[in-house]
NUTITOR-661021 format. One record per residue (C-alpha): x, y, z; residue in one letter. Coordinates in Angstrom, 1 decimal, padded with zeros to 4 digits. Example, Ala and Ser with C-alpha at 12.3 -4.5 7.8 and 13.67 -1.06 7.14 Angstrom:
x,y,z,tido
012.3,-004.5,007.8,A
013.7,-001.1,007.1,S
//
This chain:
x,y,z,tido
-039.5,-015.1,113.1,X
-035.8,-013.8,112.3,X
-034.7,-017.2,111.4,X
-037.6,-017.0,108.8,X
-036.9,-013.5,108.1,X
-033.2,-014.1,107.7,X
-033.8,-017.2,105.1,X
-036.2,-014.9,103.3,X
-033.8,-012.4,102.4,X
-031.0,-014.9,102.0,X
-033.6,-016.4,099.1,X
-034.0,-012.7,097.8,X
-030.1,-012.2,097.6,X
-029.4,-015.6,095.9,X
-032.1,-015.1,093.2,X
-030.9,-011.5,093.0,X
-027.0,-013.1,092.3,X
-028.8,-015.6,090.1,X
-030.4,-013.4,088.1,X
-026.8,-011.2,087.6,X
-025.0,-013.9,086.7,X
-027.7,-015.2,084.0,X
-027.6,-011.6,082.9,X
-023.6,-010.7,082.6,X
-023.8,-014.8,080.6,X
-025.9,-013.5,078.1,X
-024.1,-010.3,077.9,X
-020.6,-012.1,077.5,X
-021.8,-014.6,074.8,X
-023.4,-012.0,072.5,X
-020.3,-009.7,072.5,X
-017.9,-012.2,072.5,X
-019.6,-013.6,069.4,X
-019.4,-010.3,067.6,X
-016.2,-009.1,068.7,X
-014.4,-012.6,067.6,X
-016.6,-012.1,064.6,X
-015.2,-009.1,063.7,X
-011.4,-010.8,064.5,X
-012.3,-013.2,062.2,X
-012.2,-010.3,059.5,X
-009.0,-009.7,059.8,X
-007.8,-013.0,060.2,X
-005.6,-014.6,057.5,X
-007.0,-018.1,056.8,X
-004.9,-020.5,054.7,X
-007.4,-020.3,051.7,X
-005.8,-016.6,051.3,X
-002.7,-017.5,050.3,X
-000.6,-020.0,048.9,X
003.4,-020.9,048.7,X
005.0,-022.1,045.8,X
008.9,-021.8,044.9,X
008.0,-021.9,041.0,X
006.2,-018.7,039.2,X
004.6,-020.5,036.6,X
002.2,-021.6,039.5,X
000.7,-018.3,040.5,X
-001.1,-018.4,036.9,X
-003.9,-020.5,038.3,X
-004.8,-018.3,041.2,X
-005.2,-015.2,039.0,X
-008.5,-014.5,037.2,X
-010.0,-011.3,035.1,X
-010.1,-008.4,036.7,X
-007.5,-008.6,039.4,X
-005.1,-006.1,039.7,X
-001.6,-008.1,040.3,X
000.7,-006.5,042.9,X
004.4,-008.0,043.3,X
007.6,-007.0,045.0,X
010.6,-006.1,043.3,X
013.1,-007.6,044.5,X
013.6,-011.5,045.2,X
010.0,-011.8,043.2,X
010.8,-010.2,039.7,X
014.5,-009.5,040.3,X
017.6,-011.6,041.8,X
020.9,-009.3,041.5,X
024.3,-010.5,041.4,X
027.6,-008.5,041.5,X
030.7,-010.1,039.4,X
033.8,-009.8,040.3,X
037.1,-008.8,038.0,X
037.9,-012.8,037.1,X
034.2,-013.2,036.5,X
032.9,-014.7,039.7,X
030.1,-013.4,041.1,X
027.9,-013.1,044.2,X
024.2,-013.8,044.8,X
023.8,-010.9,046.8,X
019.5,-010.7,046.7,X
018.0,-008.5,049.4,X
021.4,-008.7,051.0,X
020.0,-011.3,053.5,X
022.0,-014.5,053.4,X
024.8,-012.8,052.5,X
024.9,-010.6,055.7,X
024.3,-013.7,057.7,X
027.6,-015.3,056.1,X
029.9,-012.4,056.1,X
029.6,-012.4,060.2,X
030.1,-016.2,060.5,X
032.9,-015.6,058.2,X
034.2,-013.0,060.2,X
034.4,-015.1,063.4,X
036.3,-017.8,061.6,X
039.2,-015.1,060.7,X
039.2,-013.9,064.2,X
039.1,-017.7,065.8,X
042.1,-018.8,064.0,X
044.0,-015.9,064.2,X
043.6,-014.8,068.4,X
043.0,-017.8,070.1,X
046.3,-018.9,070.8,X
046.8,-015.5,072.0,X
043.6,-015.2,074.0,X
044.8,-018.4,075.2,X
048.0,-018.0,076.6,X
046.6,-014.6,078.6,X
044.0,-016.7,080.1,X
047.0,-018.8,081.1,X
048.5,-016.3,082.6,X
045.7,-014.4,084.8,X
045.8,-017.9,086.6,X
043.0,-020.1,084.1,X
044.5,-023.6,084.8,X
045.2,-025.7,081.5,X
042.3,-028.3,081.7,X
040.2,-025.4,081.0,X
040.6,-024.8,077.2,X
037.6,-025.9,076.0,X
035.8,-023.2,078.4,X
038.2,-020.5,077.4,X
037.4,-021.7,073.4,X
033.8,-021.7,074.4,X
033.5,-018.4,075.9,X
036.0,-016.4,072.9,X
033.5,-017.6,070.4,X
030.6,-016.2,072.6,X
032.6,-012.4,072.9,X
033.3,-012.8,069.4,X
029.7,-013.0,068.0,X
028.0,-011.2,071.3,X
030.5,-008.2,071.4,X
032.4,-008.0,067.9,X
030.9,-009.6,064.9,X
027.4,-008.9,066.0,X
028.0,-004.9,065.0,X
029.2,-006.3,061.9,X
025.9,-006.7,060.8,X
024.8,-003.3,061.1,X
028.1,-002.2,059.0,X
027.6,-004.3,056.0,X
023.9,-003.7,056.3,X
024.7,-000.1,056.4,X
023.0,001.4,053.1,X
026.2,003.6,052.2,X
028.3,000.5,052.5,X
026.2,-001.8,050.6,X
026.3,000.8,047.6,X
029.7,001.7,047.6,X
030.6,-001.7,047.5,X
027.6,-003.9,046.5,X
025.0,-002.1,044.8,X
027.0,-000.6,042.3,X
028.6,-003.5,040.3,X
025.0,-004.9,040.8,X
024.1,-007.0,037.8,X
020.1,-007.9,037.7,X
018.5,-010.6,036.6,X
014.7,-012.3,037.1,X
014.3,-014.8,039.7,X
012.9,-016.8,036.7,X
012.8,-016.3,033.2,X
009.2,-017.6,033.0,X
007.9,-014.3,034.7,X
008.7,-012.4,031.6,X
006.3,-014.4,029.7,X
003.5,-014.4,032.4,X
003.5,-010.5,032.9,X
003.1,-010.4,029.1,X
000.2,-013.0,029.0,X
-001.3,-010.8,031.8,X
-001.1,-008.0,029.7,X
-002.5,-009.8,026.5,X
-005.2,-010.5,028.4,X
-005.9,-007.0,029.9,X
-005.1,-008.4,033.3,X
-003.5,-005.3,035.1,X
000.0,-005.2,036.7,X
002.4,-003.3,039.2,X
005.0,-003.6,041.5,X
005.9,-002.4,044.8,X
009.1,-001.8,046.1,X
010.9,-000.4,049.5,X
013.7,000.5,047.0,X
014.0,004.8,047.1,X
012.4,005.7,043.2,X
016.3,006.8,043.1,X
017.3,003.6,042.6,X
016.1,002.9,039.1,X
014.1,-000.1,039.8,X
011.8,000.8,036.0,X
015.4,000.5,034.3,X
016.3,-002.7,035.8,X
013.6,-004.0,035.4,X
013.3,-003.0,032.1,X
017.1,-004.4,031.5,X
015.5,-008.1,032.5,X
012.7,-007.9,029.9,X
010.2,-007.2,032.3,X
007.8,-004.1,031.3,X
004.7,-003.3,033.5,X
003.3,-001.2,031.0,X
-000.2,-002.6,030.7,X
-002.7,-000.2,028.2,X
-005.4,000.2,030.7,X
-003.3,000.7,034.1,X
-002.7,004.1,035.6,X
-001.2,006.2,032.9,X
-000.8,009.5,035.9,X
002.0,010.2,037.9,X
001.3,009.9,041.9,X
003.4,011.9,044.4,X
002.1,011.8,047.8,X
005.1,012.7,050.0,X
004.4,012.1,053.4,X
003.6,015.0,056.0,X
005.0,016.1,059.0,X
003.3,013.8,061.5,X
002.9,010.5,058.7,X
005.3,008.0,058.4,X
004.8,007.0,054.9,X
004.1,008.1,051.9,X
004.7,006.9,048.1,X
005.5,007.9,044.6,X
003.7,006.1,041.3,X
005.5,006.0,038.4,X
005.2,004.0,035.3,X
003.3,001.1,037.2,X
005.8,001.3,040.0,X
004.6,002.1,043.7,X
008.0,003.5,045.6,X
007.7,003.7,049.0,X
008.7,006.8,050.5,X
009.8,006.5,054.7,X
009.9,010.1,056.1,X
012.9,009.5,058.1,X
012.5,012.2,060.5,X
010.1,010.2,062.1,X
011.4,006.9,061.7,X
014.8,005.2,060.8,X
015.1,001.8,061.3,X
012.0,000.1,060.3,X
010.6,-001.6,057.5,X
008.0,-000.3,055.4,X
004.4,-001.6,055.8,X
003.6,-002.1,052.1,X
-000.2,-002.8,053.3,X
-000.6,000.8,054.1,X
001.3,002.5,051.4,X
-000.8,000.2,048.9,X
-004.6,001.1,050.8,X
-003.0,004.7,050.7,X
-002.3,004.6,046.9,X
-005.8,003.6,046.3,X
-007.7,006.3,048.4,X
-005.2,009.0,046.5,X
-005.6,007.5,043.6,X
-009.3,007.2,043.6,X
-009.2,003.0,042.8,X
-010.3,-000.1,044.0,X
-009.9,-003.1,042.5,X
-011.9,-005.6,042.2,X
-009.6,-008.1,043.8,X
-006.0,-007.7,044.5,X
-003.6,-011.0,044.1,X
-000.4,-010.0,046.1,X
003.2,-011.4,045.1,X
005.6,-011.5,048.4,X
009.2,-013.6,049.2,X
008.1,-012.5,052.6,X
005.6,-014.1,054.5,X
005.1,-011.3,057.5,X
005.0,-008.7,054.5,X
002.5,-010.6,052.7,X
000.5,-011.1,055.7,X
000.3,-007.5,056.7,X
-000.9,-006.7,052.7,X
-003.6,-009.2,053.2,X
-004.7,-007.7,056.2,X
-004.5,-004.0,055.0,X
-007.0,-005.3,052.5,X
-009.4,-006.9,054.5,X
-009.7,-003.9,056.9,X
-010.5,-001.9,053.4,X
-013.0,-004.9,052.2,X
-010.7,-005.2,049.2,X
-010.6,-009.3,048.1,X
-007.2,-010.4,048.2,X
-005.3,-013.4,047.5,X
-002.1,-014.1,048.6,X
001.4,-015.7,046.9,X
004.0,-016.4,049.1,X
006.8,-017.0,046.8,X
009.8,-018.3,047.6,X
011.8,-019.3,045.0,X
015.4,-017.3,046.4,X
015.5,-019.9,048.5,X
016.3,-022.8,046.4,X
018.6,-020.9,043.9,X
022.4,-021.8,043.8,X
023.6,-019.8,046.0,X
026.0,-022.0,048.0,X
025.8,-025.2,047.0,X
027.1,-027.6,049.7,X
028.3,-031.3,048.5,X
027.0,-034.4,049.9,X
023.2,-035.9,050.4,X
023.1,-034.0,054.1,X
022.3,-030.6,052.7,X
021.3,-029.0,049.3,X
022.4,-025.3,050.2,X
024.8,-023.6,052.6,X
022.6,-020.1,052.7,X
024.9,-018.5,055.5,X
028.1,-019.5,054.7,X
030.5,-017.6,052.0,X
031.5,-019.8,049.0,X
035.4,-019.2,047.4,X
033.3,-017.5,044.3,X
031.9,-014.6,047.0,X
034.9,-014.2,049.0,X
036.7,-013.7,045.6,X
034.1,-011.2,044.9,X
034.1,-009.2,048.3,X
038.3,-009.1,048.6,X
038.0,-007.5,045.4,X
035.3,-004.6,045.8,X
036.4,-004.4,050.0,X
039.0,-002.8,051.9,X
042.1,-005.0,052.3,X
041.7,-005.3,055.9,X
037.4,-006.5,055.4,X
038.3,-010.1,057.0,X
039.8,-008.7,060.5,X
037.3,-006.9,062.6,X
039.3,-004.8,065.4,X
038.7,-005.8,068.9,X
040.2,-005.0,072.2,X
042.2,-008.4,073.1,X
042.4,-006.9,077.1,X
038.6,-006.8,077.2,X
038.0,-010.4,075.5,X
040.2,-012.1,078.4,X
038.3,-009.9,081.1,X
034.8,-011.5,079.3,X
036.7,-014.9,079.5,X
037.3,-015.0,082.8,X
034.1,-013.1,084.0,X
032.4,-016.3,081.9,X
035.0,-018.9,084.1,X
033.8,-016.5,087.2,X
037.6,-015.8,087.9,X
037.3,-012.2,088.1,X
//
């Protein structure tokens, strides 16, 4: 009798674990189903954006009654800053240019210390058949502990105006776009721009300078200021088809704008949604997060990443290995940057005592 007694309720509890386990299945399945459903919203599939490096290809993608959106710069304008004997530097968005200037920087420091840091390696008892270690490990404390804050000073935004911004000379990434945006307008299509650039900086007169107008009859004639409160991060002013994105630095510094917010923001204040919004980005993660920012508002978007700064002139290299040098300095930019720089621009101080202690550290000496 407790044999049968025991199998009885050892059927009971099996069935009972059965049962659960059918149950917690059919649980699982239907919200996992929904919840990757509702992903699936906010995913970015390839059919929601293309990349092209010509402008004269984002035609196609835009129909009647979309509201076209592009950034400023490295989308409608390239800028270059020319030096006193005419040579001049293709200084867009500052990015390969601030790549270059610390590679540069490390050359000039190389060639001019190494013997030195050589013979004081020498001399705190590194044998001879070690040079290419002691080479090895000055190029590492070079870029790890001297160039590498480089970046941060020519980055610096009262460096790059000083220097940089003010000899700036615009011009459009491609002519063609001056003939598009008018087309657009022609055919009632409307147009803006968003840019990370303070409203300071001008970007309706340089634009403006190009050919390129953004005046379209039918767009938002008003004037939007929302300055952003206390406890936001961002906020924006709307001016003359231009949407400046204001950053309220007391809550944040270093951080790039998420134009996806500031653009969902302009529409709730502005009381507007389009029917579709076709986005115009160099960036790809910035064109991502727009794309998403729509979606979570159930705004159709298309995406256009375009990427036409990256095959302009910038540094052309010779040979069949390699069209463009993008991170080195050509003669025509160093020309350019020994004129608007400091003398001393090329030769980054650094403590020679605490490169040799690195050195040997690296050889495990010390």
């Amino acid at each position: 009798m407790q044999a049968r007694s025991f199998g009885a309720k050892k059927a009971v509890l099996l069935s009972f674990f059965i049962v659960i386990i059918i149950g917690l299945a059919l649980f699982f399945k239907f919200f996992y189903k929904k919840s990757v459903a509702t992903h699936k919203t906010f995913e970015v599939s390839k059919k929601n954006f293309f990349k092209t490096d010509t402008i004269t290809d984002i035609v196609k993608y835009i129909k009647e009654g979309d509201l076209v959106v592009f950034d400023v710069d490295a989308v409608l304008l390239a800028y270059a800053a020319k030096g006193n004997l005419g040579n001049s530097i293709d200084a867009y968005n500052k990015r390969y240019i601030l790549e270059a200037i610390p590679q540069y920087l490390a050359k000039n420091l190389f060639e001019k210390y190494f013997d030195i840091i050589l013979e004081r390696a020498y001399k705190a008892g590194v044998s001879q058949d070690k040079k290419l270690f002691i080479q090895k490990a000055f190029k590492s404390y070079i870029f790890n502990h001297v160039v590498g804050y480089t970046y941060q000073i020519f980055g610096g935004l009262d460096f790059w105006e000083k220097y940089i911004t003010s000899h700036y000379v615009p011009e459009p990434v491609e002519k063609e776009i001056i003939t598009i945006i008018n087309n657009l307008k022609r055919k009632n299509i409307a147009c803006m721009a968003i840019t990370e650039k303070g409203w300071k900086h001008r970007a309706q007169e340089l634009l403006e300078k190009v050919g390129i107008a953004l005046d379209a009859q039918h767009s938002f004639k008003k004037q939007i200021v929302n300055i952003p409160k206390k406890d936001e991060e961002l906020g924006f002013i709307f001016r003359n088809n231009i949407l400046y994105i204001l950053l309220n630095k007391k809550i944040i510094k270093n951080y790039v704008a998420s134009k996806g917010v500031v653009l969902s923001k302009f529409f709730e204040k502005s009381n507007y949604t389009p029917k579709r919004v076709v986005f115009v980005d160099d960036k790809k993660e910035e064109l991502m997060d727009v794309l998403r920012s729509m979606q979570a508002k159930k705004i159709p978007v298309f995406g256009i990443w375009y990427t036409a700064m990256e095959k302009r002139d910038c540094n052309p290299q010779k040979g069949p290995q390699k069209k463009y040098r993008l991170y080195s300095l050509s003669e025509s930019d160093i020309k350019v940057l020994n004129y608007y720089l400091p003398k001393d621009w090329k030769y980054v101080d650094f403590d020679i005592d605490e490169a040799v202690k690195y050195i040997l550290k690296e050889l495990k000496i010390l």
